[in-house]
C-alpha positions in Angstrom: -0.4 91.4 3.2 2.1 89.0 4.8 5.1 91.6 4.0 3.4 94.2 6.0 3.6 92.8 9.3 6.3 92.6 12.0 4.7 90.6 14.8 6.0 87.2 12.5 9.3 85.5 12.6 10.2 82.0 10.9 12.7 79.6 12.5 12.9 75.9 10.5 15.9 74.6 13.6 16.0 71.7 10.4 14.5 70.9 6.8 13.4 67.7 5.0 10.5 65.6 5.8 8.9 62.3 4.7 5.6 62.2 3.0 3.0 60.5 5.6 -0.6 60.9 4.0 -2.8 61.9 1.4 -2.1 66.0 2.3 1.7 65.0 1.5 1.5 64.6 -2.4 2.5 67.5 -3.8 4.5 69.2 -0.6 5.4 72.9 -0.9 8.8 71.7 0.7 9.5 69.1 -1.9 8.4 71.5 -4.7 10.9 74.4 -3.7 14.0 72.0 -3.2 13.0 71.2 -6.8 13.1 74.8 -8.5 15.9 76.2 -5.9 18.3 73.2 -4.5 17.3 71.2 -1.7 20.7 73.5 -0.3 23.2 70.5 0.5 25.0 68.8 -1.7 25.2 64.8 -1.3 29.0 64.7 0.5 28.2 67.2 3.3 27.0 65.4 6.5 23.2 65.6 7.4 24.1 68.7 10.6 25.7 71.2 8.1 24.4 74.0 8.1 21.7 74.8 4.9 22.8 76.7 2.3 20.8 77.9 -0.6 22.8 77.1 -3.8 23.5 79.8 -6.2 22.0 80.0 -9.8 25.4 78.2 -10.8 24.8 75.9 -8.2 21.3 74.6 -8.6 22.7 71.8 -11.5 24.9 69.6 -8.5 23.8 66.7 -6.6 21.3 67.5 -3.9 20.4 65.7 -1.0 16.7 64.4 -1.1 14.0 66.4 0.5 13.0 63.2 2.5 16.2 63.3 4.0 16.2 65.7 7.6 18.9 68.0 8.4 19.8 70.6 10.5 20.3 74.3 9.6 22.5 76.7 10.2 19.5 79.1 12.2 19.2 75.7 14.8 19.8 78.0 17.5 18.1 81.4 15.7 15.4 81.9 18.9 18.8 82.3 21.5 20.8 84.0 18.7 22.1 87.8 19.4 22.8 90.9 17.6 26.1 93.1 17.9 24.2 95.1 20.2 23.6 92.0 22.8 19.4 92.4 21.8 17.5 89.4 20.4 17.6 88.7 16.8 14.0 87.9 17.2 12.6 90.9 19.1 10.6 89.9 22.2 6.8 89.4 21.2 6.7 88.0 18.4 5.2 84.9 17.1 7.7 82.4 15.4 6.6 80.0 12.7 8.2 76.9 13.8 9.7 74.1 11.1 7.7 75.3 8.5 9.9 73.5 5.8 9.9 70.3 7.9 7.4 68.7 11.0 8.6 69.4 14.6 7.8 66.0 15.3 9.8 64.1 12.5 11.2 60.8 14.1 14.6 61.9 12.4 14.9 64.8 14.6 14.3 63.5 18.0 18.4 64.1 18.8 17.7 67.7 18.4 14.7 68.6 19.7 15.0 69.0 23.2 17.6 71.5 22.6 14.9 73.5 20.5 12.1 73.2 23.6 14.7 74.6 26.1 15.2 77.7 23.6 11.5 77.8 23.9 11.6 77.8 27.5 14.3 80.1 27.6 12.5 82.8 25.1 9.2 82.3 27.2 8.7 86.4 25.6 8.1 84.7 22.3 5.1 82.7 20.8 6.3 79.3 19.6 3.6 78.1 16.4 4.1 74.6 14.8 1.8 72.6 12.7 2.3 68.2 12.6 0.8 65.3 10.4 2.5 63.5 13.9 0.7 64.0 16.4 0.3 60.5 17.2 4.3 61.1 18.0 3.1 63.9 20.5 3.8 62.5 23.6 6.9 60.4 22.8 8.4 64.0 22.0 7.4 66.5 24.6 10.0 67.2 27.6 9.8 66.1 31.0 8.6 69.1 32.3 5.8 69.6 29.6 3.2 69.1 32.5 -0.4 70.7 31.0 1.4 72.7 28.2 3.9 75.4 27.7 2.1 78.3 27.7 4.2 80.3 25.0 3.7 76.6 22.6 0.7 76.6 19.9 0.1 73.6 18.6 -1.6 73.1 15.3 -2.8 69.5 14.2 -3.0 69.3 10.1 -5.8 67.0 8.9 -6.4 66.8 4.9 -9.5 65.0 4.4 -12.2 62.8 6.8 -9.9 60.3 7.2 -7.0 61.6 8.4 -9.9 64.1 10.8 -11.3 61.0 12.4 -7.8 59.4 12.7 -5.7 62.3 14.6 -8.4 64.4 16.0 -9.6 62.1 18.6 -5.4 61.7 19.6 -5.4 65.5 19.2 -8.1 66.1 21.5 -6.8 64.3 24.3 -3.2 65.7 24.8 -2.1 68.2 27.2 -1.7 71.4 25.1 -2.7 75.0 26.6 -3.0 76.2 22.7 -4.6 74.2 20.5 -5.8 74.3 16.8 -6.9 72.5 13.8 -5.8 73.2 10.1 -7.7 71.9 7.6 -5.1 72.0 4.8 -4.1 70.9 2.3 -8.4 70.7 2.0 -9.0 67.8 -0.9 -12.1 66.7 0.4 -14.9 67.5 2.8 -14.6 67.3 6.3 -17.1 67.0 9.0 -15.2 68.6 11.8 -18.1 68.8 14.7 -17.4 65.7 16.9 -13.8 67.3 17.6 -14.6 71.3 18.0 -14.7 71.7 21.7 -13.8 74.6 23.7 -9.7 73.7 23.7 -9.7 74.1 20.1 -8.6 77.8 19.6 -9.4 78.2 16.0 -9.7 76.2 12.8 -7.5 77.4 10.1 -8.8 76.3 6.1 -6.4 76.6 3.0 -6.5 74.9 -0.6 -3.2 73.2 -2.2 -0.5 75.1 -4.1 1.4 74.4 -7.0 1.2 73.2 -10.5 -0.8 70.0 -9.3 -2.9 71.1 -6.9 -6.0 69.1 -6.1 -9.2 71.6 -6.0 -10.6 72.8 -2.9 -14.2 73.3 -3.1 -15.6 76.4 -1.6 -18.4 74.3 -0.5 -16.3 72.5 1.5 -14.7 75.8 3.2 -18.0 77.3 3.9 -19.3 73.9 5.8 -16.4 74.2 7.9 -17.2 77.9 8.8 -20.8 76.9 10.0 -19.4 74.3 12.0 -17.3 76.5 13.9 -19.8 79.4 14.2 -22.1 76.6 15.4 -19.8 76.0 18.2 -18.5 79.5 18.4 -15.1 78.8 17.4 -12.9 81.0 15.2 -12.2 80.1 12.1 -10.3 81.5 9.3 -9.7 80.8 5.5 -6.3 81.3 4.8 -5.7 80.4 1.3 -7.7 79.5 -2.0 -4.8 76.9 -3.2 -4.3 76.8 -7.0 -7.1 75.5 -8.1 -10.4 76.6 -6.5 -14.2 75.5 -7.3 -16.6 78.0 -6.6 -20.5 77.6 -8.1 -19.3 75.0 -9.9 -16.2 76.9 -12.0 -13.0 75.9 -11.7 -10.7 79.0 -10.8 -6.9 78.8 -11.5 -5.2 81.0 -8.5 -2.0 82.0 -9.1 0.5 81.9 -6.0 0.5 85.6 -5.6 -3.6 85.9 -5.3 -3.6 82.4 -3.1 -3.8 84.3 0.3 -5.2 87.9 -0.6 -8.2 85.9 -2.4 -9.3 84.0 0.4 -8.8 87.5 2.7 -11.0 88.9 0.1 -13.8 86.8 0.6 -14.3 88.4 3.8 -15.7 84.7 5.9 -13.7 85.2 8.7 -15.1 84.3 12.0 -13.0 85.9 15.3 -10.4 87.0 13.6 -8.8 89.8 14.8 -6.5 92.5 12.9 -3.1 90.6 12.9 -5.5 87.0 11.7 -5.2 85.8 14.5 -8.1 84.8 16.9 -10.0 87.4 18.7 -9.8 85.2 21.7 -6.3 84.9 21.9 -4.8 88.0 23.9 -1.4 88.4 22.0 0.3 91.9 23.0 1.3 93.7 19.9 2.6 97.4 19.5 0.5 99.3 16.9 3.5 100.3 15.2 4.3 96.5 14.6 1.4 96.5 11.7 1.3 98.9 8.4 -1.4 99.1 6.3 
C-alpha cells in the first residue's frame, strides 16, 4: 500500500548504528549493508556522502554498519528544486533516520544542524523512532521548551524489559507527540502502567528477515486490549517473518509483511493515511490513491 501514498518522505541526515538490546539482533540496517554495500568504502572519511555501490561494486571493502556517517541528503529537508520549491513538498510527514537512531552518541556534532532544519521546515512533520531515549534530554536544543510541535517522537521497546526500563524515562520527558512502538515484538509486553493520555498511539510489528524471532499474535492482540482499555490508538503494522497464529507457525514473506497485518483488520483509531484518528494532519485528497 506504502507505494500509493504521497503524504511520506524519508530523510536518514546519516546511517550506521550500534546494536544496544535484545530488538538489535538481526537489524534491518545491518542486514541490507550486507546484500547491497554498506555504500562507503573503508578509505573515504566517515562525512562523505553515501553512495550505494554498483553490482560491480558490492565485492570492495565496506565500512561497518556500526560505524555512523553522514549522507549526502544531510541537508534534504532545506534542499531546493530548479524551480526554487521544496524538494520535500510542504505537508508531509518525513521518516526521520530510519537507517540509523536520531539519538546515536556518534552523531551529536550534527544534530543540531538537523533540528534547526526542523525548525526552519515548521510545514513538515518530523517522525523518529530511538532505543535512546535515556539520551533524550542530553540531545534536545536549547530552545526545546515543552516540545516542537511539528517533532513525533516514537520510543521502540522489544520485550518487558526494555518496556519497564525506557517507558517510565519516556513518560516523563517534554514531548508534544509522543508514541510507543512495540517492535521488533519477541516477547509479551504488558504495556498498561505507561498508556496515559500523552501517548498518541502504540504501533505493533514482528521482525524481518531470514532470522526473525516469531511474534505471537497473542501477544499483538493483548496489546490492542490494552490500548482500547485506555482508549488509545493502536495499530499493527507488520506480521515480521515469522508469525504464530493458533498455534502454527506462518513464514511471511517481506512482500506480505505489511499488507498481512492491514488485512487483519485490528486497527483501533486509525484513520485513512494509518495514522491516528486523533492526530489532525492536513492532507490533500489527491495526496492518497487507492
Amino acid at each position: 500500500m506504502a507505494e500509493h501514498w504521497e503524504i511520506y518522505a524519508d530523510w536518514n541526515p546519516w546511517h550506521g548504528c550500534t546494536k544496544i538490546s535484545p530488538g538489535c539482533k538481526y537489524c534491518y540496517v545491518y542486514r541490507q549493508d550486507e546484500m547491497y554495500g554498506s555504500g562507503l568504502p573503508q578509505q573515504r572519511e566517515p562525512s562523505s556522502s553515501l553512495e550505494w555501490p554498483s553490482r560491480e561494486g558490492r565485492g570492495r571493502s565496506q565500512i561497518s554498519s556500526s560505524e555512523c556517517r553522514k549522507t549526502a541528503n544531510f541537508n534534504l529537508p532545506v534542499k531546493r528544486k530548479r524551480d526554487k520549491s521544496w524538494k520535500i513538498a510542504s505537508g508531509k510527514l518525513v521518516f526521520t533516520c530510519f537507517t540509523s537512531d536520531f539519538l546515536l552518541k556518534d552523531a551529536d556534532e550534527w544534530r543540531p544542524e538537523c533540528w534547526q532544519m526542523m525548525r526552519q521546515r515548521s510545514d513538515l512533520w518530523f517522525y523518529f523512532f530511538t532505543k535512546r531515549i535515556d539520551r533524550f534530554m542530553e540531545c534536545v536544543p536549547d530552545d526545546w521548551g515543552d516540545g516542537y510541535e511539528n517533532v513525533l517522537v516514537g520510543c521502540t521497546v522489544e520485550n518487558q524489559e526494555m518496556a519497564d526500563y525506557r517507558l517510565p524515562i519516556f513518560r516523563s520527558l517534554p514531548i508534544k507527540h509522543k508514541s510507543i512502538i512495540a517492535s521488533p515484538l519477541i516477547s509479551a509486553i504488558d504495556l498498561s502502567p505507561y498508556l496515559d493520555k500523552t501517548i498518541e498511539e502504540v504501533s505493533v510489528g514482528g521482525e524481518s528477515g531470514v532470522e526473525a524471532r516469531p511474534c505471537n499474535y497473542d501477544w499483538v492482540l493483548s496489546l490492542r486490549k490494552q490500548c482500547i482499555e485506555r482508549d488509545i490508538p493502536f495499530r499493527f503494522h507488520q506480521t515480521g517473518a515469522h508469525f504464530i497464529k493458533d498455534g502454527r507457525l506462518y513464514r511471511v514473506k517481506r512482500c506480505h509483511q505489511l499488507s498481512q497485518a492491514h488485512k487483519a483488520n485490528i486497527d483501533y483509531k486509525i484513520g485513512k493515511y494509518l495514522v491516528p484518528e486523533t492526530v489532525k494532519f492536513e492532507w490533500a485528497e489527491s495526496d492518497y490513491h487507492e
